[in-house]
N, C-alpha and C positions, 0 to 999 in steps of 0.2 A: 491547350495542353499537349497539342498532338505533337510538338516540336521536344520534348522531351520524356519519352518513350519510361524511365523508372517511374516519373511523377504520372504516368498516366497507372500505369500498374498498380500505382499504390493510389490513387483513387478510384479503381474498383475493384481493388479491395478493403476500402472506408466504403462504399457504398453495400459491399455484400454485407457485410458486419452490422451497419449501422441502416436497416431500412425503414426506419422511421424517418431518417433525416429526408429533407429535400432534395432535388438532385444537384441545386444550386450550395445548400448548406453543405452535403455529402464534399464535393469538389473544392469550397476554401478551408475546410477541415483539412482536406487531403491537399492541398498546398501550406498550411499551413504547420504543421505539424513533421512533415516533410523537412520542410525546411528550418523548420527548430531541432530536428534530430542532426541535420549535416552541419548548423553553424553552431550549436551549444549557446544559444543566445534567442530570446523570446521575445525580445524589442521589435517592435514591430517596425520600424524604418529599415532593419537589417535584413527582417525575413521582404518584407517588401521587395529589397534590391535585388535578392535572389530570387523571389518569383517573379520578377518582372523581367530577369536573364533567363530563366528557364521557362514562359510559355510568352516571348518576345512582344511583350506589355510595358507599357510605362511605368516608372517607378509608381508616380503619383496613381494613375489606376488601382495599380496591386494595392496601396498603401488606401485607397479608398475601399476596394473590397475586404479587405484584411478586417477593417476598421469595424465596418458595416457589420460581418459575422458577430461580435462579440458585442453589439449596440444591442440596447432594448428595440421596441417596434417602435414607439416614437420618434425617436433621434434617425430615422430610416430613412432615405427619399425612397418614393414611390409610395401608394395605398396598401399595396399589397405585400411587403416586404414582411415574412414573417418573421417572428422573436424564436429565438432558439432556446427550447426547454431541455437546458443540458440537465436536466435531472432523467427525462426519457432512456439517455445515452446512458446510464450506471447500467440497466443489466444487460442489455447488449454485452456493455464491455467484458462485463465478469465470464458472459458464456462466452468470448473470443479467447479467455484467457482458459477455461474450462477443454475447447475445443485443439488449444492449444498444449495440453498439458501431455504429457508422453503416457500409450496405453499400459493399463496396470498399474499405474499407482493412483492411487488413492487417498490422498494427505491433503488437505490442504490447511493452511497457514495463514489468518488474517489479525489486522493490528487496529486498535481506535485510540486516535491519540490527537491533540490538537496542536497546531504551530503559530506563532504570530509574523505578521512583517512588519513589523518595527510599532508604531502605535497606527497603523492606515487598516489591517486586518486581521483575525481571527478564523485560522480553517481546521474544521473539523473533518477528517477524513478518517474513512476505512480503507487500508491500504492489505494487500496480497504480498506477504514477506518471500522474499524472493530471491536466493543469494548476496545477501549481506546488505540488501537492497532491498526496494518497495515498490511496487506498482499502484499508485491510487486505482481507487473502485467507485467510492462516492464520496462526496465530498458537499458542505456547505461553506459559505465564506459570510461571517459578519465583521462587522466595525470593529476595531478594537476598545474594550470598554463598555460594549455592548451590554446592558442592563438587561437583564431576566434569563430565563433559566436555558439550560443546550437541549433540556431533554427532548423537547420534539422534535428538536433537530436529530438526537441520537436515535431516535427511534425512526424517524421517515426513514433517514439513511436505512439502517437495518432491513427496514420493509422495502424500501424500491430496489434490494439484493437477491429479495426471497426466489426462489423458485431454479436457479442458475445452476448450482450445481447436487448433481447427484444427491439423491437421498442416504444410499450405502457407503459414501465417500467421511471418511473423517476431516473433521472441519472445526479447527479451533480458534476462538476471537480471543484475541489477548486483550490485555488493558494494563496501563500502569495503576497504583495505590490510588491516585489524585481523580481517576475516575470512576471506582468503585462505586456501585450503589446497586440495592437492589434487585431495582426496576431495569435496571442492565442487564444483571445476569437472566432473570425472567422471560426480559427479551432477547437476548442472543438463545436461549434453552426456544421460545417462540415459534424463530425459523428454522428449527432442527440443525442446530448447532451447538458447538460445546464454548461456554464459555473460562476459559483461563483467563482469571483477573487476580489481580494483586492487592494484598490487604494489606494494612500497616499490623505491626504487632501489637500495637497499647487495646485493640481487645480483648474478649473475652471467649473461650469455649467449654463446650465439654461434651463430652462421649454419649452415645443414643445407649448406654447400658448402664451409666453413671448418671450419679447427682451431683449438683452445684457445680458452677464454673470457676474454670479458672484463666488465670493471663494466658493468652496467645505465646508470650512472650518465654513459658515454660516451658513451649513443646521441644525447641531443640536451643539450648540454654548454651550452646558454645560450638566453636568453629568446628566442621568436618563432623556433625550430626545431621542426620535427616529424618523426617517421618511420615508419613501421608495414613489417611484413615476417614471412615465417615465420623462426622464432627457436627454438633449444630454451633453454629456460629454468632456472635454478636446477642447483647440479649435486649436491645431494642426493637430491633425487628430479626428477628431468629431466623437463620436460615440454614436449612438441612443441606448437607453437600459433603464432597469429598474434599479434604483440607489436607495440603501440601504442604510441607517445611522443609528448606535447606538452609543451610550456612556453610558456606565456601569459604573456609580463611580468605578468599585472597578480596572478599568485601568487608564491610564494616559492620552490616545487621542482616540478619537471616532474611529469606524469601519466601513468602508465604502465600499459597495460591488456592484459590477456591475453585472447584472443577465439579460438573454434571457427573463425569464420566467415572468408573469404579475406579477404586483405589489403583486394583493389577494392572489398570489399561494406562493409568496416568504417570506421566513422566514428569516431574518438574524441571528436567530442564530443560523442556519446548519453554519453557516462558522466556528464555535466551534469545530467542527468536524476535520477539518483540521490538530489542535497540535497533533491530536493520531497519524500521520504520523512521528513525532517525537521519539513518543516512538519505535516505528518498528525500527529506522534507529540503535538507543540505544540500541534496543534488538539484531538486528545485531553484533552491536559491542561488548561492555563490558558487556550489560543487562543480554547477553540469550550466543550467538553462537562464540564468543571471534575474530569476524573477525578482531580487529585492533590488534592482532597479528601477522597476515600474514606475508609471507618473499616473496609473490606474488611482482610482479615490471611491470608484462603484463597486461594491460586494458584487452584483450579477453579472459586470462584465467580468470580473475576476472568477467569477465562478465558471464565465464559458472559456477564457483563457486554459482553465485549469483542466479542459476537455485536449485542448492542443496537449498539455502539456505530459499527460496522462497517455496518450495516445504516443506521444514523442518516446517516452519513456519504455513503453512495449515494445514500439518499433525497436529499440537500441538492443533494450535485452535481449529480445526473441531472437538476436540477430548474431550475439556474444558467439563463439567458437569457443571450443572446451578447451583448444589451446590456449587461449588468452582470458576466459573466464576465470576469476578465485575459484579455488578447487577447493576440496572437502578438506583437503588437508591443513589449508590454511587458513580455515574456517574459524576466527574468534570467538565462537561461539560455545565452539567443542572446548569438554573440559582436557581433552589433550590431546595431542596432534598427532596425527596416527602416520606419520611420513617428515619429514625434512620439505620444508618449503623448495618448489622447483625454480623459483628466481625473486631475491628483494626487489624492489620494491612488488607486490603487485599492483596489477592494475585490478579498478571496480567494475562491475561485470557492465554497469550503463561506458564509462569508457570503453573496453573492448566491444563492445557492439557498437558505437560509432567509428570506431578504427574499421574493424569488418566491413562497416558499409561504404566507407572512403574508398576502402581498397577493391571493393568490386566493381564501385562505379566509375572508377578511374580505371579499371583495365577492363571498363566495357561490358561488365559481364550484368545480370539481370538482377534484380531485387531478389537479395538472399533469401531463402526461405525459413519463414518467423519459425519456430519450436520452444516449449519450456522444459528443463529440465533443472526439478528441485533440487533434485540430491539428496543425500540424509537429513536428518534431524539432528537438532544437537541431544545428546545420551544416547545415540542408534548403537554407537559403538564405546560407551562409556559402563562399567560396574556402580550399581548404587553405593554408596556410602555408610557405614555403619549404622543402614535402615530399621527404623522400628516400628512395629503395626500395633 
């Protein structure tokens, strides 16, 4: 690797990051991912070509180690070839992203949402929302169709995050309606975090000063009404919380959000935040890194792939310039655009950071240096709506 001087850089710094791994795992990480960030392509004959130009290897070699990292231990040559526990790799990641995060703020933004690839997989991930975009954190991959329940999957995930960031940091888990339960919010409240999850309206509530409940669907009955309050919610299994409603004419049914956190702290339109998980799963696929091409058929090679790809992902963002990154301004999220867009189309902030890297490494210069910067929130700079308490 010493014949190209960026890939060496950027494999020690996957080895400072990631000291669990091997020094052998540490280094096809960091060719691998490397070189998913520069070609926007995860196939591995492609990334093969390139690493075997860039540390003056055989295609076949590269395309044999490539191979090897994402194999279970039996499919291995050699006794000793060990199996890669990308689940060790989730909190690493989060404190890279933590250490990464610009001093003084305090916010952070995460989303639990599942994606399929066609009928071959099912991934459940916890993703770090992140200008308009997502960075995974953890993640599981099952078969599609898979019989029996996500929950211990939801819940490992959760747990192998614990301890990563600050305890005095605000930190909120989104969720869409379709993953509402519970034993979720309990567990995200678990690891000292707040949970924002999304409820359908066909329940039921009512006030901790009142009797008998009534439809969810009363609290804000028409466009451009909002309300937030503590609520107990659902009368099958009741849950005490602080309960969010909006309706934004420009949807079709109000949003309803169930929140740890007091009424005054809680904004419902952080839950805006949540669709940028969208885009990540997109850029995954056809957007950015072409993974619904795969000819993968194994959930755990696809679960270590999704380490490359996770890592590729950081790389690109960390990498964005504010010139080229989506700005606050043109932020979809916000209910209104506090400036005139500075150029149609834009670019997505994982695009501008593989442009950035192109352009440093083509005129020479050294591996840009990774930064996060979030930016506001969507409502930072928004007035409530004819709110009622």
């Amino acid at each position: 690797m010493e014949d190209c001087q960026a890939l060496e850089d950027w494999r020690k710094i996957i080895t400072a990051q990631f000291v669990g791994l091997s020094r052998p795992q540490s280094a096809v990480l960091a060719m691998w991912s490397f070189a998913v960030a520069l070609l926007g392509s995860c196939g591995v004959t492609s990334v093969a070509a390139l690493v075997g130009l860039l540390t003056d290897r055989s295609d076949e070699t590269a395309f044999q180690q490539l191979r090897e990292w994402y194999w279970d231990a039996p499919h291995k040559k050699g006794r000793r070839r060990a199996e890669l526990d990308v689940s060790g790799c989730f909190l690493p990641l989060l404190k890279w992203v933590v250490r990464l995060w610009p001093p003084g703020e305090k916010r952070i933004a995460l989303a639990i949402d599942a994606t399929t690839l066609g009928d071959k997989f099912t991934v459940l991930a916890i993703c770090l929302l992140y200008r308009q975009t997502a960075i995974p954190l953890a993640w599981r991959v099952t078969r599609s169709h898979e019989s029996g329940t996500w929950k211990p999957h939801w819940l490992g995930l959760l747990a192998s995050l614990q301890g990563a960031i600050p305890a005095d940091w605000l930190t909120i888990v989104t969720a869409d309606r379709g993953l509402y339960a519970d034993w979720l919010y309990k567990a995200i409240c678990a690891c000292g975090w707040h949970p924002f999850l999304r409820i359908n309206t066909g329940g039921k509530y009512h006030l901790p000063t009142k009797r008998g409940y009534k439809p969810l669907s009363l609290l804000v009955p028409q466009p451009n009404m909002s309300w937030r309050g503590r609520a107990i919610c659902f009368t099958g299994r009741p849950l005490a919380c602080t309960l969010l409603a909006d309706w934004d004419s420009k949807y079709k049914d109000p949003c309803l959000i169930v929140t740890d956190l007091p009424p005054t702290e809680a904004d419902v339109n952080w839950y805006k935040l949540r669709s940028w998980i969208e885009s990540e799963f997109k850029d995954v696929k056809s957007g950015e890194f072409q993974w619904q091409r795969t000819r993968m058929s194994d959930p755990g090679r696809a679960e270590r792939l999704w380490l490359v790809l996770a890592v590729a992902t950081l790389r690109r963002v960390a990498t964005a310039p504010e010139s080229l990154a989506p700005t606050d301004e043109m932020d979809p999220a916000s209910s209104t655009p506090l400036s005139k867009p500075r150029r149609p189309p834009r670019l997505s902030v994982a695009r501008s950071g593989w442009i950035s890297l192109l352009a440093q490494l083509l005129r020479g210069h050294p591996l840009p240096t990774m930064r996060l910067n979030p930016g506001p929130w969507p409502g930072d700079h928004t007035a409530p709506r004819n709110l009622l308490l």
